[in-house]
N, C-alpha and C positions, 0 to 999 in steps of 0.2 A: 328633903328639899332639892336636891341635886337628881332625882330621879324626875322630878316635876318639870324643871330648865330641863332637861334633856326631850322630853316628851314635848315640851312647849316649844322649842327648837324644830322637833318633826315638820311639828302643826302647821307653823310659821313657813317652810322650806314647801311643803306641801303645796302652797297655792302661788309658788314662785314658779314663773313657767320655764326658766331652767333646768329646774331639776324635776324629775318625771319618775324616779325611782327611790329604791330604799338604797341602792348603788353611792347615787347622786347626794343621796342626806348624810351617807356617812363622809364623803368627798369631801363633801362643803365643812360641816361640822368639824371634821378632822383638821383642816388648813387655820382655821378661825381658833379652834382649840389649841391649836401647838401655837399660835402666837400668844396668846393669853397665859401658857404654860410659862413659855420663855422669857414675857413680862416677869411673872411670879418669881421665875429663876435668877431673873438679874436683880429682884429687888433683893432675894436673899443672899445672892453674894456680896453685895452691895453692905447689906448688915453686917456679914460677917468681916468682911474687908475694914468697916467701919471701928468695929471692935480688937481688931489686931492692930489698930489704926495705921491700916492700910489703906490705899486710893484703888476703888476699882474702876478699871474703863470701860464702858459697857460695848456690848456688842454691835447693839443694833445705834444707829446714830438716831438725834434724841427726835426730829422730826415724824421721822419713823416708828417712834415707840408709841405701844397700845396705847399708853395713857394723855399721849398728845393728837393722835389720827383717833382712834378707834373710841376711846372712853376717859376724856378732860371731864373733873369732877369739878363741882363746884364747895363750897366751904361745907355744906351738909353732907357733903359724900357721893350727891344725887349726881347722872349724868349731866353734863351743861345741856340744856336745851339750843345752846348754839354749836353743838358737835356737828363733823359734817354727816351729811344725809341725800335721799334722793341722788339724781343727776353728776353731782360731784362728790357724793361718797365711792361710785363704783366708777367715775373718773379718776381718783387720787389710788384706788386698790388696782386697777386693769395698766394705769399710764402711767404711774409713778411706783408705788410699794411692789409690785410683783418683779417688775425691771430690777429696781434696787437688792431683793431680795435674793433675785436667782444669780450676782454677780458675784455672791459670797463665795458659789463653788468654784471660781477663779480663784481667788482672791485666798482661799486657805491653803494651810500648810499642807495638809492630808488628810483622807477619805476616814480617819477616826476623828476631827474635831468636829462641836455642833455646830460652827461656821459653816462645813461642807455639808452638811444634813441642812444645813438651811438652804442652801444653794441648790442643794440637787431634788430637794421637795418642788420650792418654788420653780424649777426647771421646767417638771412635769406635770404640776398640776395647773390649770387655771381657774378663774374665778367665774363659776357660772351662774350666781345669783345674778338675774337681770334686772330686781328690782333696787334701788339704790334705800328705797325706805325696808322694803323686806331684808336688806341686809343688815340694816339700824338695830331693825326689832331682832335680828338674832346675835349679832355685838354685845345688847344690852343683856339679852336674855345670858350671855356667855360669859360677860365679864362680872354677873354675882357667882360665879365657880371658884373655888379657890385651889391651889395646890402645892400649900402650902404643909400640913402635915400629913403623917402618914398615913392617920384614918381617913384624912381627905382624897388622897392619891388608891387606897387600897378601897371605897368607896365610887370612885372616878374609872377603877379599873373593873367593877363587875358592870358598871352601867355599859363602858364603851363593848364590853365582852355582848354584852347581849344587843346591844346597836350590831356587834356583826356576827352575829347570830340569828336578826332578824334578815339582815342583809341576804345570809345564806339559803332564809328558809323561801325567799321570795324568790329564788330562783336563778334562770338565765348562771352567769357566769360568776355571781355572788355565792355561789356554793364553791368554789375552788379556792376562796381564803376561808372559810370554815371546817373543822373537823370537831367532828362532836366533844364536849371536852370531860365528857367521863372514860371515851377511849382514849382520850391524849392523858389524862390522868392514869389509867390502868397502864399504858405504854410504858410511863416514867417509873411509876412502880416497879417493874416487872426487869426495866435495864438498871436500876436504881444507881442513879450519877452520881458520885462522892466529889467533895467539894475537894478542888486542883483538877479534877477532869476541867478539859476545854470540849466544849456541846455546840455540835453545829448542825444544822439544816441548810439544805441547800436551792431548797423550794420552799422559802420563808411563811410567805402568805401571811396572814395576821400574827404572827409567829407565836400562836398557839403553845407551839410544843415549847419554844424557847420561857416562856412566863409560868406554866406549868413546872416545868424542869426548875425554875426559878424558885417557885414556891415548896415544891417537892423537898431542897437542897437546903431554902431557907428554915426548914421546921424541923429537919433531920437531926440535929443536936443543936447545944448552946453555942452560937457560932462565935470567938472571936473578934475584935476589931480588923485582925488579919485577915478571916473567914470572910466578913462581909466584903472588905476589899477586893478579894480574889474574884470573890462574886459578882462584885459589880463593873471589874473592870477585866479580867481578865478570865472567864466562861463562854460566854454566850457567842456565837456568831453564825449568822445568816446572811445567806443572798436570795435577792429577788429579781425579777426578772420585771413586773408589771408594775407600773408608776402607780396606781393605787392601792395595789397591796402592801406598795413599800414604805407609804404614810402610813397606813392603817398598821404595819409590821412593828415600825418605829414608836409611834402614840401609844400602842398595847403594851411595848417594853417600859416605855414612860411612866406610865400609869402603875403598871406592877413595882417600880421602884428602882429600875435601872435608869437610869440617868440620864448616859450614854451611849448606847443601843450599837453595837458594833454588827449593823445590813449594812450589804452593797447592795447598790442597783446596781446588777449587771446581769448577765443572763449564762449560769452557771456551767451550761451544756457547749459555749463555747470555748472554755475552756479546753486543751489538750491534754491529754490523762498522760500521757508520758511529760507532759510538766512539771507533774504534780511532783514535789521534794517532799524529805521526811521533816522541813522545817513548817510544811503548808495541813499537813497531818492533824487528826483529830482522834479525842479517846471515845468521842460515845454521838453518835449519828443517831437521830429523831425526825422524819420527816414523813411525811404524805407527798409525794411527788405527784404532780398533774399527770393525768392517764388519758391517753386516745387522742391526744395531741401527733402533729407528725412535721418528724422534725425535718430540714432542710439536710441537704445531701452534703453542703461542704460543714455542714456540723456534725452527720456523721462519720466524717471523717478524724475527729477528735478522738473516735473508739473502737476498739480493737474488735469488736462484735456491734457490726453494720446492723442497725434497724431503722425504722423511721417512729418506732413508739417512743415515746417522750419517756413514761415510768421506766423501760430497760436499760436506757442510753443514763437516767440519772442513779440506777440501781449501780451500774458498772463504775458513775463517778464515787459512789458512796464507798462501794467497796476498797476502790482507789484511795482514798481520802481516808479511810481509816486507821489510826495506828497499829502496828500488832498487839493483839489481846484486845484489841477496839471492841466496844462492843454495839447494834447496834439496833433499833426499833423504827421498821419500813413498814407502812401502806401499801399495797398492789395489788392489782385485780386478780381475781383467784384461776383467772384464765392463766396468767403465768404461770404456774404449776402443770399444767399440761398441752400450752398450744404445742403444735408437732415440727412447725417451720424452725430453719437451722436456729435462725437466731433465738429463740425462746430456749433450745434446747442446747448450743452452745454456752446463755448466760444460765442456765440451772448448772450445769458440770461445771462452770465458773463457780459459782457460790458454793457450790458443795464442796470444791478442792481446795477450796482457800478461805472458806470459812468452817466457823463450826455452827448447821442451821436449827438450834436448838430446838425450835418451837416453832410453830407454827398455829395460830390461834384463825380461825375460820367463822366469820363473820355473815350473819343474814340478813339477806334484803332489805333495803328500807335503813340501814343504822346510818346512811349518807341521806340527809334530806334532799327531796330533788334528783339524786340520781339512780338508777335503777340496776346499777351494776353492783354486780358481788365482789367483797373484797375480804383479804385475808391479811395477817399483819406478818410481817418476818422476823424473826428475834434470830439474831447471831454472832456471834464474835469472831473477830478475824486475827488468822496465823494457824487453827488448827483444823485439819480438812473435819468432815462431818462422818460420824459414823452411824447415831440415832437421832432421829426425829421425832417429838413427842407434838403430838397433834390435842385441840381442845376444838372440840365447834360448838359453838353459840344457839345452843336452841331452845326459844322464848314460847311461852304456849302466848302469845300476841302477836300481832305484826304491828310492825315497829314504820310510825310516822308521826308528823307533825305531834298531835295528840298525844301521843304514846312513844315518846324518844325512848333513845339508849340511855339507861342508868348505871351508874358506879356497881347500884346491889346487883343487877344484870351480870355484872363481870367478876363477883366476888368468891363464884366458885371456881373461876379459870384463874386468877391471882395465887389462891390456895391450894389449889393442885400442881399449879405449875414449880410451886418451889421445891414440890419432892418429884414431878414430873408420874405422879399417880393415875391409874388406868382409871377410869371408871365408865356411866353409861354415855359418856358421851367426850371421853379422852378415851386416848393407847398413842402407841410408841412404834415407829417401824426402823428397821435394820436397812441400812445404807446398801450394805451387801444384796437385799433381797431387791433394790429399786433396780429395773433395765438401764442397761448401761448402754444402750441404743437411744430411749426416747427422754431417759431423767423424769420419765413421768411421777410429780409429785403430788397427785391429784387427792382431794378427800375421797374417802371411802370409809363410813365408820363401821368397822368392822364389830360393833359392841352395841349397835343401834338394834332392835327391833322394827322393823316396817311392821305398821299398823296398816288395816283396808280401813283405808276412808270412806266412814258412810257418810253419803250427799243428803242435805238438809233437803226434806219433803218441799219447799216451797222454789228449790231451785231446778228440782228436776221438772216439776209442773212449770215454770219459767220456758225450761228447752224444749219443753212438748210444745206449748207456745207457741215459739219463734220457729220450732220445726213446722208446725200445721200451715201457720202463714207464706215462709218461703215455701212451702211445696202449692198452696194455693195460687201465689205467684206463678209459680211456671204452668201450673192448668191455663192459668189467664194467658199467658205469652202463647201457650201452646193455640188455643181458641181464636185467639185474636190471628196466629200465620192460617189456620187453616179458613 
C-alpha cells in the first residue's frame, strides 16, 4: 500500500508546475513527510507520557499540528471536506507554518534537539507546490502513511531509498546524494563497525553510508537494551553542506530507525584542521566526498596541503578526524593515485605516512550512475605508516548502467579475498619500498591480468568503412566545389 501513496504522490507533484524534476519530488515529499512523521511521534509520546501518567507538552503548538492545518478528521476517520485547500492552503504553509517553523532553530537549546532539525529544515527549504488543491491531494495522499511501527518505518525506509535512487539516476546533480548501495554495503563489511565505535561522514548526502552502517551493526549480534541505545544515540554523525541533502540525510536516518539523526548543516571544509581536538575525533570514517568541485582559496586555507579539489581537501579532514587505530572507507577518483601536481603527490606521502593504506579496491566505469568518471575506494587505518598495499579491480564481463547496476554478488569475490588479502587473476599486493618515492605513484597496473586482442564485431567495422567512405566523399565535394 505504502508503495502505491508514494507513486501516487509522484503522479500528483508531476503536473504541479513547481516541481519540474525527480530533485523537486523528493523536496516536496520530504518536508510534508517529516511533518506527518513528527505528528506520529508526538502522538506516541503523548501515549507513553499517558501511561506513566505523565503530562506531555507537545512540540509543535496545536494550531500548527498536522491534524488541525493539514488533515482535521471527521467522526469516520475521513478527511473534513472543509480542510483548508486551494488559495488558502498554500497561503496558511508560505505565511504562516513555514515562518513559525523555521523560528524553532532560535528558540532551542542545541543543534542535537528535533526543535533545531525543525528550524533548520524549515530555514532552507521552501514550499514550491503552486497549486493550493495539488498540495491537498498530496496531504491526503501522505497522511494514510503511518510511522508508527517498525515494519512500517523499515517499510517507509526502502521506498524513500529508491525515491533517491531514482533522484540519482535522473541525473544533473541528483547523483551527488546517491551512492550505489551494494558498494555502500560492501564498504561497511569490509571496515566492519563494532558497536561503541562513533561513525562519521563528513560529506553526508542521503547519509547512505550512515543507515547502512546502521543496519550492518544492528544485525551483527543480539544487541542489548544498552547496545541499541548506544546506537541510537550515540554512533552516527554527519554534516552536510547542501539544504536538500540535509532533509533527504535526516528522513533516511528516520526511516531506518534512528530517531534523532545527529547532521549538521554546515559545510565541513570550513572547518580549520589544526582545530580539530582529540575530543572532536572519530573511530571509523565512511564517506563519498564530492569530487571536481573547487574550493575557494580562504577555505583552502583551513589545510596544510593547498588544493582547490574538494575530495583532497575532505581526504585531508578525514584523516584529521580520525582517531588512532581509526579506521576508515573513502570514495575517490582513481586519478588520485597518480595525478603528478605537488598537491596530489604531497596528500599520497600524507596517507601513506600516517596511515596504514591497506586496500585498495578499483572500480569500472559506469558503477556511478550518471557519471563517467573512474573511482576506486581507500580502506585504511590510521597511527600506522603503510608498508603493503593489496589491490582488487572490479572486472564485470558487462558494462554497468541503469539496466545493469552494481550488485552485492559483483563484490563478493573482493569481500573474500580481501580478508586474507589473496593474489589471484585479478588481486596482488605491492611493497611500499618498491613505490617512487618522488611521485607516490599509486596507480593500477594488474600485474596478473592477461591482455586479450580484442576482436571488433563484423558489423562494426563495416559501420567505420561507412562513415570513412562518406567523410572522404565530403571533402571530393569541398574539393570540386573550390576549384
Amino acid at each position: 500500500m505504502f508503495e502505491q501513496i508514494f507513486k501516487n504522490v509522484d503522479d500528483v507533484l508531476w503536473k504541479d508546475a513547481g516541481c519540474g524534476s525527480e530533485l523537486d519530488y523528493v523536496e516536496q515529499t520530504s518536508w510534508i513527510l517529516f511533518l506527518k512523521y513528527l505528528d506520529d511521534l508526538e502522538k506516541e509520546k503523548q501515549t507513553s507520557a499517558k501511561l506513566a501518567g505523565k503530562t506531555y507538552k507537545s512540540i509543535i503548538a496545536p494550531e500548527f499540528q498536522w491534524t488541525v492545518w493539514a488533515a482535521p478528521k471527521l467522526k469516520d476517520g475521513k478527511i473534513d471536506h472543509n480542510a483548508l485547500t486551494g488559495d488558502d492552503l498554500t497561503d496558511f504553509v508560505n505565511i504562516k507554518l513555514f515562518p513559525y517553523l523555521k523560528k524553532f532553530k532560535v528558540d532551542a537549546d542545541n543543534a542535537d534537539t528535533i526543535q533545531y532539525k525543525i528550524g533548520e529544515i524549515f530555514s532552507e527549504l521552501k514550499n514550491r507546490i503552486q497549486s493550493g488543491y495539488t498540495l491537498r491531494e498530496v496531504i491526503n495522499l501522505i497522511d494514510q502513511l503511518r510511522f508508527g511501527s517498525h515494519a512500517e518505518k523499515h517499510e517507509m525506509s526502502h521506498l524513500y531509498e529508491a525515491k533517491i535512487q531514482n533522484m540519482g539516476n535522473a541525473g544533473r546533480n541528483g547523483g551527488e546524494y546517491y551512492t550505489p548501495r551494494p558498494l555502500i554495503k560492501t564498504i561497511v563489511k569490509v571496515v566492519d563497525p563494532k558497536i561503541g565505535n562513533k561513525i562519521y561522514d563528513g560529506a553526508v548526502g542521503s547519509a547512505g553510508f550512515l543507515c547502512e552502517a546502521f543496519e550492518y551493526m544492528k544485525n551483527s549480534k543480539n544487541l542489548t537494551t544498552k547496545d541499541l541505545e548506544i546506537l541510537q544515540k550515540n554512533t552516527f554523525y554527519g554534516k552536510e553542506k547542501k539544504s536538500l541533502a540535509y532533509i533527504i540525510g535526516i528522513m533516511n536516518m528516520i526511516f531506518h530507525g534512528i530517531s534523532s539523526p545527529s547532521i549538521v548543516h554546515t559545510n565541513t571544509l570550513a572547518e580549520n584542521l589544526s582545530d580539530i581536538q582529540e575530543k572532536d575525533r572519530y573511530d571509523v570514517v565512511l564517506a563519498n566526498p564530492p569530487f571536481g568541485g573547487k574550493e575557494r582559496e580562504e577555505v583552502q586555507q583551513n589545510f596544510p596541503i593547498k588544493t582547490g579539489e574538494t575530495a583532497f581537501l575532505f581526504l585531508q579532514h578525514f584523516i584529521k578526524i580520525l582517531k588512532a587505530n581509526g579506521k576508515a572507507g573513502v570514495v575517490i577518483k582513481n586519478t588520485f593515485l597518480s595525478n603528478t601536481d605537488n598537491a596530489s603527490v604531497s596528500l599520497r606521502k600524507h596517507l601513506l605516512e600516517s596511515c596504514n593504506l591497506h586496500t585498495i579496491l578499483d572500480l569500472p566505469g559506469g558503477t556511478f550512475l550518471g557519471a563517467g568518471v573512474k573511482t576506486v575506494i581507500l580502506f585504511f587505518d590510521k597511527g600506522v605508516p603503510t608498508r603493503k598495499v593489496w589491490y582488487y579491480q572490479l572486472n564485470l564481463d558487462r558494462n554497468l548502467g541503469k539496466t545493469n547496476p552494481l550488485s552485492e554478488k559483483d563484490l563478493e569475490e573482493f569481500v573474500r579475498l580481501q580478508k586474507t588479502k589473496a593474489d589471484s587473476d585479478n588481486s596482488w599486493t605491492i611493497n611500499i619500498k618498491d613505490v617512487n618515492t618522488e611521485t607516490y605513484d599509486l596507480s593500477v597496473k594488474n600485474p596478473n591480468k592477461k591482455e586479450e586482442a580484442a576482436l571488433r564485431d563484423p558489423q562494426e567495422i563495416l559501420k567505420e568503412i561507412a562513415t570513412l567512405d562518406k567523410e572522404s566523399a565530403d571533402i571530393l565535394k569541398s574539393i570540386k566545389e573550390i576549384l
